[in-house]
N, C-alpha and C positions, 0 to 999 in steps of 0.2 A: 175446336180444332186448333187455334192457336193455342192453347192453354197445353194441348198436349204435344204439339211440335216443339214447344218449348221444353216440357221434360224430355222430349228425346235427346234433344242438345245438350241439355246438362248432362244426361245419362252419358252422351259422349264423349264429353271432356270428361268427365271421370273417369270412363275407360283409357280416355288417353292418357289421362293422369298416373293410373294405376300404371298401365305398362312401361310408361317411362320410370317410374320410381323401381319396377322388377327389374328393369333393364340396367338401370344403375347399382341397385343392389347384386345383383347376377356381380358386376362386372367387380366392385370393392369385393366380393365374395373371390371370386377368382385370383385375385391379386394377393390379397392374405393370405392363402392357399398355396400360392407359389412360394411370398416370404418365409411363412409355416412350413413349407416342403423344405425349400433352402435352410432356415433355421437348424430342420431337424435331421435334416443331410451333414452340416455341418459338424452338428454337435457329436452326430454320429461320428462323422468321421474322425473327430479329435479324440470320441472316448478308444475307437479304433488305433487312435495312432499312440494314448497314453496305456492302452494291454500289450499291444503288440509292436509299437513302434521303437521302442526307446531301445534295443539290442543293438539293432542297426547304427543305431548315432555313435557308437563304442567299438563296431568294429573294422577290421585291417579292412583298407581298399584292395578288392580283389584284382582290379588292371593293373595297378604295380607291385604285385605279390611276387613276378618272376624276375625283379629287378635285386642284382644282391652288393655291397659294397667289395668293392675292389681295387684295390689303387697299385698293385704291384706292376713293377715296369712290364711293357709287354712286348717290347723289344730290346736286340741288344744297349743295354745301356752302360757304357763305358764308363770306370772311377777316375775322378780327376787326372790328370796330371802329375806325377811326383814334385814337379815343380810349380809352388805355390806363389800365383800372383800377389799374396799381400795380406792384410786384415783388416776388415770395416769393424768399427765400432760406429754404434747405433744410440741415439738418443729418441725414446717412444713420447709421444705427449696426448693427453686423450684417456679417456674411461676405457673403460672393458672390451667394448665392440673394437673402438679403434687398436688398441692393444695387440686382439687375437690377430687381427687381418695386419696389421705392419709385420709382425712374427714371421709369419709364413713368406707375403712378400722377400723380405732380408735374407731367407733361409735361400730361397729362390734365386734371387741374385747374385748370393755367395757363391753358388753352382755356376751360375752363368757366367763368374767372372773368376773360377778355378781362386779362391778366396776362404780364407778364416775370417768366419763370422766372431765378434766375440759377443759373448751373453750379453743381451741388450738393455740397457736402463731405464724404467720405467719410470717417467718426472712424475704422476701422479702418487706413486710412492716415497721417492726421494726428496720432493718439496713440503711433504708432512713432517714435521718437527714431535720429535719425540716416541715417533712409533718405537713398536719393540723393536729389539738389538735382535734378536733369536732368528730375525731373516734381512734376509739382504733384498735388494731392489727386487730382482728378479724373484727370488723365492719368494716372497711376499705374498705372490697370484699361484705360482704353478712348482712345477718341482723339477728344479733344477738337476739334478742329477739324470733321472728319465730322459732332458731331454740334451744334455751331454755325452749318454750315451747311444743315445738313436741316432744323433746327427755327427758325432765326435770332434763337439767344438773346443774350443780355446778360453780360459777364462780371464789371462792378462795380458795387458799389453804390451810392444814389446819397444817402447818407446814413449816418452812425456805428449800428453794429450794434444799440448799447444805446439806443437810440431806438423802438425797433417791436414790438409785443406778437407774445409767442410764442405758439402751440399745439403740444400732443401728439395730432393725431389719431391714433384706432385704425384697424386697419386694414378697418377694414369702416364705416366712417365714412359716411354718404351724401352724394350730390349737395345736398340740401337746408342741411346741414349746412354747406356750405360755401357756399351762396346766402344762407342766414338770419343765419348766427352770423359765417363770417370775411369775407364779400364787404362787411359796411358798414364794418366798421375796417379792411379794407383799402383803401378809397376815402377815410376819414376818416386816416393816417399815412400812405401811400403806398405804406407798405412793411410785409409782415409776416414771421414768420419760422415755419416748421414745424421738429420734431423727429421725428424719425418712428426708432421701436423694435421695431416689429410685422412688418415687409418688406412695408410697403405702408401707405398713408392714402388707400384708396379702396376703397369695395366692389367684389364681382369683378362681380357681375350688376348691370346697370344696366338701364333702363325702354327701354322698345321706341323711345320718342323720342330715343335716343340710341344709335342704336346706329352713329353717325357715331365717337364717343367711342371705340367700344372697335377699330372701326378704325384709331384715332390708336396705341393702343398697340398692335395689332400692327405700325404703321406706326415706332414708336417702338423696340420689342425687335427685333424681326426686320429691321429697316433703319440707322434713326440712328444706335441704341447699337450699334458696331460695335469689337469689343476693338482696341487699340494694334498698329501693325503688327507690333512684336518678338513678341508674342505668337501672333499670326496666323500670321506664319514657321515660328517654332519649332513650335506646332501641325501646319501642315501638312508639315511634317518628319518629326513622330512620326504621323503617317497614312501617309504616302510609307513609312518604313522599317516601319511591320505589313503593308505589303499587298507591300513588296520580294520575299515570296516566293510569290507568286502566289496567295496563296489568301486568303478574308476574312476579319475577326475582328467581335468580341463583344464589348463593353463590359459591362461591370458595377457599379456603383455598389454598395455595399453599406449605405448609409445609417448606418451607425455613427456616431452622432455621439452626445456625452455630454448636451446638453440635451435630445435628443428620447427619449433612454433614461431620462430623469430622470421627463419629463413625463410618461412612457405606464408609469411604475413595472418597468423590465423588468432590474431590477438581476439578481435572482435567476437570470438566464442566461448570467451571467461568474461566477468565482470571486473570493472574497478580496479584494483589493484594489480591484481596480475593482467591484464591488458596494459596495464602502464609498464608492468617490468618486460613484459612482451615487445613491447616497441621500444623501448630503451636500451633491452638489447637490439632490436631489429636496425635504429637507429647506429648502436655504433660498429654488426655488420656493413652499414652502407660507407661508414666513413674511413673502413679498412678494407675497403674496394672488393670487399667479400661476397656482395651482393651488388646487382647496379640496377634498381629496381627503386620506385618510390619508397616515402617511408610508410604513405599511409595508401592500405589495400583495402577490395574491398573482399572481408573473409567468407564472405556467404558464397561468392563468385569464387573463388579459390578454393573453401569447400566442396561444391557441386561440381571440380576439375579433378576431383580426386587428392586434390597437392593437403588435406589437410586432416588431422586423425579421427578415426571415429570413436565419437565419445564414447563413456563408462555404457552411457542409459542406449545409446542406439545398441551399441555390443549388446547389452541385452533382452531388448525389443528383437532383433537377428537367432539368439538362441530359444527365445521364446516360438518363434516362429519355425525352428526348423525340427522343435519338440522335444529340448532336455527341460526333466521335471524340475518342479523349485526345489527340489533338496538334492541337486546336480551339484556334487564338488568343486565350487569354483578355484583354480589356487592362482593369484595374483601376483606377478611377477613384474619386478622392474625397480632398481633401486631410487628413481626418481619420479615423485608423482608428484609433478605441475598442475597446481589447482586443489591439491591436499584430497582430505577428507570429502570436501561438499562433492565434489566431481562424484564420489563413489553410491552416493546416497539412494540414487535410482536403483544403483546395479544389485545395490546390497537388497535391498526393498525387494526387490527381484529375486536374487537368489541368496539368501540366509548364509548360507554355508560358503560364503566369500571369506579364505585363508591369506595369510602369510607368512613372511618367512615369523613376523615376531610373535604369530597365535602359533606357530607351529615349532618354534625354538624358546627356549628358557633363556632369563640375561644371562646365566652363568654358559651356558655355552655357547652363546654368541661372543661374549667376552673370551673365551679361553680360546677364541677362533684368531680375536683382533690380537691376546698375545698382552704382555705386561707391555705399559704403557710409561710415560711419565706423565703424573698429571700436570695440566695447562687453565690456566684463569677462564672462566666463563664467558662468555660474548655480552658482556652488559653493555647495552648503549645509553650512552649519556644526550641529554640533549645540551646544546649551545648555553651558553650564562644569558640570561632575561637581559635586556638593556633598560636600564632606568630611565625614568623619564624626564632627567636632564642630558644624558645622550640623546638620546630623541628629539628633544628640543634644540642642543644644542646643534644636529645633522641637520635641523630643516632651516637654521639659521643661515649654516653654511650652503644651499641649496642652490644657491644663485642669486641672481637681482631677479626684482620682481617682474611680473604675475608670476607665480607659480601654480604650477595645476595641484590641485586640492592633493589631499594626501590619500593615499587608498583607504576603502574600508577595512575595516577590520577583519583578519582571517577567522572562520570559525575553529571554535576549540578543538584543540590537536588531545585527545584522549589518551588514558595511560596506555591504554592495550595497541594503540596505532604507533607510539613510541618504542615500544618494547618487540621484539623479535626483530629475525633477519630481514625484515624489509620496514624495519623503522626509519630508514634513511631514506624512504621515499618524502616522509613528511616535511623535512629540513632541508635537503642538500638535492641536486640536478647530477651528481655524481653517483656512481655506484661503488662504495668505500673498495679499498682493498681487501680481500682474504684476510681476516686472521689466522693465526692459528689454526686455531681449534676450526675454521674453515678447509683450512685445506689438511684438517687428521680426518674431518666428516669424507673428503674426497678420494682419499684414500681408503678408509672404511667403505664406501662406496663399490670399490673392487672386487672384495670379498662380497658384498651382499649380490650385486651381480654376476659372480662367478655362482653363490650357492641357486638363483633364481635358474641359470643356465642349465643345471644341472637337474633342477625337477621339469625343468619347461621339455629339455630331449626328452627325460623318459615318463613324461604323461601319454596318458592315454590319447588323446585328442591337445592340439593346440591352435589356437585363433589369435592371429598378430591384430592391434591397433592400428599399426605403423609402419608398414615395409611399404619398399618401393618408394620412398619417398621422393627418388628423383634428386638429391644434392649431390647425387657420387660421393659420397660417404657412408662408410658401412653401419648399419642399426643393428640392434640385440635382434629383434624378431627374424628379421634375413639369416643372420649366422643360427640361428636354431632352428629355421626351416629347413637352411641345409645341412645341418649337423643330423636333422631327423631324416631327412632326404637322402644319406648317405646311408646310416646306419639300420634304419628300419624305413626303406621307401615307402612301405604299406602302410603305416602310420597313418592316420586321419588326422592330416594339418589343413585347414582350410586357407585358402590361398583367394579372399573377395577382391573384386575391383570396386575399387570405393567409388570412383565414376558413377558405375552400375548400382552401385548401392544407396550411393545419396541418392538419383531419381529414383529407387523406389522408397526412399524413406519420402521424399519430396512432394511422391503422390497422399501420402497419409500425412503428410505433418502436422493439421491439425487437427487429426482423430485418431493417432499415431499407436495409441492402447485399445484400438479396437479398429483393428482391422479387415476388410474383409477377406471371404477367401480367395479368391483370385490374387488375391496381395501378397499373401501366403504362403500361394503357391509356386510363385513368380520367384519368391526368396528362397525358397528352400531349392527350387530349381538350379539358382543358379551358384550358391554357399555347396550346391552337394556335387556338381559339375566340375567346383574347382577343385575338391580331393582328387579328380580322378585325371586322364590324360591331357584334359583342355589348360587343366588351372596349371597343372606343369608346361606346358607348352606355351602356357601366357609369360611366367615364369623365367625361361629361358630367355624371353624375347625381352624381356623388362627389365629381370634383376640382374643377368648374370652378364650383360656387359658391364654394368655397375663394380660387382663382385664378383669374383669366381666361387668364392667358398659357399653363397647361398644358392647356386646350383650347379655342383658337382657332377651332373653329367652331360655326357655320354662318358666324360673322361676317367674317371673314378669307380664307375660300376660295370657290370656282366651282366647275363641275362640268361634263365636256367633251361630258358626254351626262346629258339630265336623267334625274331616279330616279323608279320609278315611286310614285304616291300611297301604293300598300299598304305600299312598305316604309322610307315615316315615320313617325318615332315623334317623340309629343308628350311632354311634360309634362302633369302634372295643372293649372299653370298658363297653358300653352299652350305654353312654351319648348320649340321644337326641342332633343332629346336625337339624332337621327340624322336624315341630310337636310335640305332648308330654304334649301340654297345655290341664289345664284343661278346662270343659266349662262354659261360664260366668252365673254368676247371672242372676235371670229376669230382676234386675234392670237395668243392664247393655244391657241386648237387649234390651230392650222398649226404652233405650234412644238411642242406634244405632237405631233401627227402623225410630224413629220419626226426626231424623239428617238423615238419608237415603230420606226420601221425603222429606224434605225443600234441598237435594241435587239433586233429577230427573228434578229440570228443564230445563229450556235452559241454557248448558253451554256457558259462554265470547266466541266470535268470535276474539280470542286474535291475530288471523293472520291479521283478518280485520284492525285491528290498526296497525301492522306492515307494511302491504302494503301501506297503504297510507300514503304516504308522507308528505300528508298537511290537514289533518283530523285536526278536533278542539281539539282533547285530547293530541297530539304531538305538537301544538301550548302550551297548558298551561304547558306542560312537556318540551319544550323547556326554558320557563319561570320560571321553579323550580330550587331547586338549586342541582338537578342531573344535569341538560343539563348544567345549568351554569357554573359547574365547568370545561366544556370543553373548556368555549367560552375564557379564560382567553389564552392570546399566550406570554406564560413564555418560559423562556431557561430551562431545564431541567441539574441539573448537573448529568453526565455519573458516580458519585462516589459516587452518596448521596446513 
């Protein structure tokens, strides 16, 4: 009896044994089950979204499709005066972005203060030594006759320069300001003279009785100021050869510039050497009271507030995710890329087909853009004469009475490659040399490459800024070409992210960041496809356009082909329309939407069908252009350029 009480015991541990091990298995069983479900949910949904999804990423936002450019006065607007208060002559200082927005500003003020503007001189052209003779300050950039005739300015003056009190307005300077302080010495000299530093000497929002004014300047950016024909050519050249293979592209701006990196403290997201030239500028913004902030931040914190750009690789971990394929046209714009080559490494990795102006233009007619030259000595840098070591000895004699504290160690070896280029003077000197030359003809060269980047960046299909909003009150490229697309084709897919918003979702992935899950995904593509439509314009308003007026042009500037209804306007706490508020267009203006509306209903490009195939005959002749070309070349890339 005991002998078999005892196998029944065993028998029931075993049973309990068995069950518990079903009940474990059961439950791993279940769990892989769901991951396998999810897996296969997702994969699903991705091969769903690379058949069908990719038309949508290319085309016009339908919420502002009944939005159309407008800028003609819409009340009586009276012409000067017969009697003219005087003539500003304008000195511009500053690259491209700041350029456009001083222009308009000056045009503006000359109205306001019944004034002849004379054609203004741009220092970034004028301080280059040896440019071509064939243009003048002003023609350099734009074409001076156009906008002579749109505005019917003055080209000389009518009195010796050192005659006439200057001003530096800021750029948020008021209408008052220039009624109280410069309108009586300009009627008492005749003439006065502005400096302008800021890229602009006029505030962007102006009072509701003016809003004839800020018509003038979109009547002034978007018409008068109209870039030189060579540049217009050769532009529409490099638009003609990205879309030569049937399918559209993407512009990108990456904002990388070294004084907005300076200002918003974002050193710490380069290595080495440009972290040092980051704070050296940043450095000597604080000692010309440009800045009143520490010198050393911290950038990770400053990042995650939005104040700093997003990199080449996150920009495309964001299109990865919202589903353009990797043979997506990328074209890269921006004539200054802080951080060179390495920065781009991820993005190219990612999309193959990352252009520029130089894979997309030949030297000969980048050259015949810049115009006969003189030539100028190279930038060779020297370094200091070695000190021998009877100087050496002789210095430590003269040292002082003794002790003396030992002598430092020895610095490690300063290499040829660290000596040679424009930041060789990091190694030697606590100075950052002067300009040469051949420094500021690159800076002027400069003008043109971002006039011709301006010009593909409006008429791409799709654009995604780096860098707007950046919060200095100073105007950036990406702003003025949102609003230039925002005036001219408001349906345009420009994406408008809050980088706030974006670093924390980059923040939740950051270090699994290439394999995300979908929830993560989804969250991003959520809110990159929100901003095309009414929200990211209405953030827009609220962010940029006290900043700038020309990067959002309305209500002031455009109609609407069918009015919107009351609910879904949005004021300001001051009244100012943030969405809606336009008036409605002319007939003229619908009849020609209309009839642009049906030559649009037909069969839209099957633009996925080209991407999928591999070996389609329009990816053969676009292997054979010189977009694909420019990749087949297998150069060494240097990691410092």
């Amino acid at each position: 009896m005991v002998f078999r009480s005892r196998i029944k015991w065993i028998a029931l541990l075993v049973l309990i044994l068995s069950m518990g091990s079903l009940v474990v298995h059961l439950s791993i069983t279940k769990s892989s089950g769901v991951q396998l479900a999810s897996y296969a949910r997702d994969s699903l949904w991705q091969g769903f979204d690379s058949l069908l999804g990719s038309q949508h990423l290319w085309r016009p936002v339908k919420a502002l499709e009944t939005l159309q450019p407008y800028a003609n006065p819409r009340t009586i607007y009276p012409a000067p005066s017969s009697k003219n208060n005087g003539f500003i002559y304008a000195k511009i200082f500053g690259g491209f972005d700041k350029i456009r927005s001083s222009i308009c500003d000056l045009v503006t003020i000359s109205r306001l203060l019944n004034a002849t503007l004379i054609i203004p001189e741009l220092q970034e052209s004028l301080r280059s030594k040896g440019i071509s003779n064939k243009f003048k300050s002003f023609s350099y950039l734009y074409d001076e006759e156009q906008f002579i005739s749109f505005l019917k300015m003055r080209l000389s003056l009518p009195r010796k320069r050192n005659e006439f009190p200057l001003f530096k307005p800021k750029n948020s300077a008021s209408p008052n300001f220039y009624l109280e302080d410069v309108l009586p010495k300009l009627k008492k000299s005749n003439v006065i003279g502005l400096v302008i530093h800021d890229g602009g000497c006029l505030q962007s929002t102006l009072p509701a009785s003016m809003l004839e004014l800020q018509r003038l300047r979109c009547r002034v950016a978007f018409h008068a100021l109209q870039l030189r024909s060579e540049i217009q050519v050769l532009g529409k050249k490099m638009v003609d050869r990205l879309r030569n293979s049937g399918q559209p592209f993407l512009a990108y701006h990456p904002g990388l510039v070294r004084d907005k990196l300076a200002y918003h403290g974002c050193a710490e997201l380069f290595q080495d050497l440009h972290s040092e030239l980051i704070q050296y500028r940043r450095a000597q913004m604080i000692k010309q009271r440009f800045i009143s902030e520490e010198l050393i931040v911290d950038s990770r914190v400053r990042r995650d507030k939005g104040l700093c750009p997003l990199m080449p690789e996150e920009v495309g971990i964001l299109l990865k995710a919202l589903g353009y394929s990797q043979k997506a046209i990328i074209y890269l714009a921006g004539s200054e890329m802080f951080g060179g080559q390495r920065v781009l490494i991820s993005l190219r990795a990612m999309f193959p087909n990352l252009v520029d102006r130089t894979s997309l233009c030949s030297t000969e007619e980048l050259s015949e853009l810049v115009g006969p030259e003189t030539p100028l000595p190279e930038n060779i840098y020297e370094m200091p004469p070695r000190k021998s070591d009877k100087q050496l000895k002789e210095e430590w004699n003269k040292a002082g009475t003794r002790p003396r504290p030992l002598p430092p160690p020895p610095n490690r070896p300063i290499y040829q490659h660290e000596k040679e280029g424009w930041y060789g003077w990091l190694t030697e000197n606590d100075t950052e040399p002067t300009p040469s030359p051949m420094d500021l003809r690159n800076q002027a060269h400069r003008l043109l490459w971002d006039a011709l980047d301006f010009v593909v960046s409006v008429e791409a299909n799709v654009f995604f800024p780096g860098f707007n909003n950046d919060g200095s009150g100073q105007p950036d490229f990406s702003s003025l070409v949102m609003g230039q697309r925002l005036y001219e084709r408001p349906s345009s897919r420009t994406y408008r992210p809050d980088r706030k918003v974006i670093q924390e979702l980059l923040n939740i992935t950051r270090e699994d960041m290439y394999h995300p899950n979908r929830n993560w995904t989804v969250r991003v593509r959520q809110h990159l496809n929100s901003s095309l439509g009414e929200s990211g314009v209405i953030r827009q308003s609220m962010l940029s356009k006290p900043r700038l007026f020309l990067s959002h042009p309305l209500p002031e500037c455009s109609c609407r082909t069918s009015s919107l209804e009351d609910s879904r306007q949005i004021r300001s706490d001051d009244g100012r329309f943030l969405y809606g508020g336009e008036d409605e267009c002319p007939k003229w203006i619908k009849s020609a939407g209309v009839e642009k509306s049906k030559t649009d209903d037909g069969e839209q490009p099957d633009y996925e069908h080209d991407l999928l195939t591999e070996e389609s005959e329009t990816e053969e002749e676009f292997a054979k252009s010189k977009v694909a070309s420019a990749f087949d070349q297998d150069e060494e890339w240097d990691p410092n350029d």
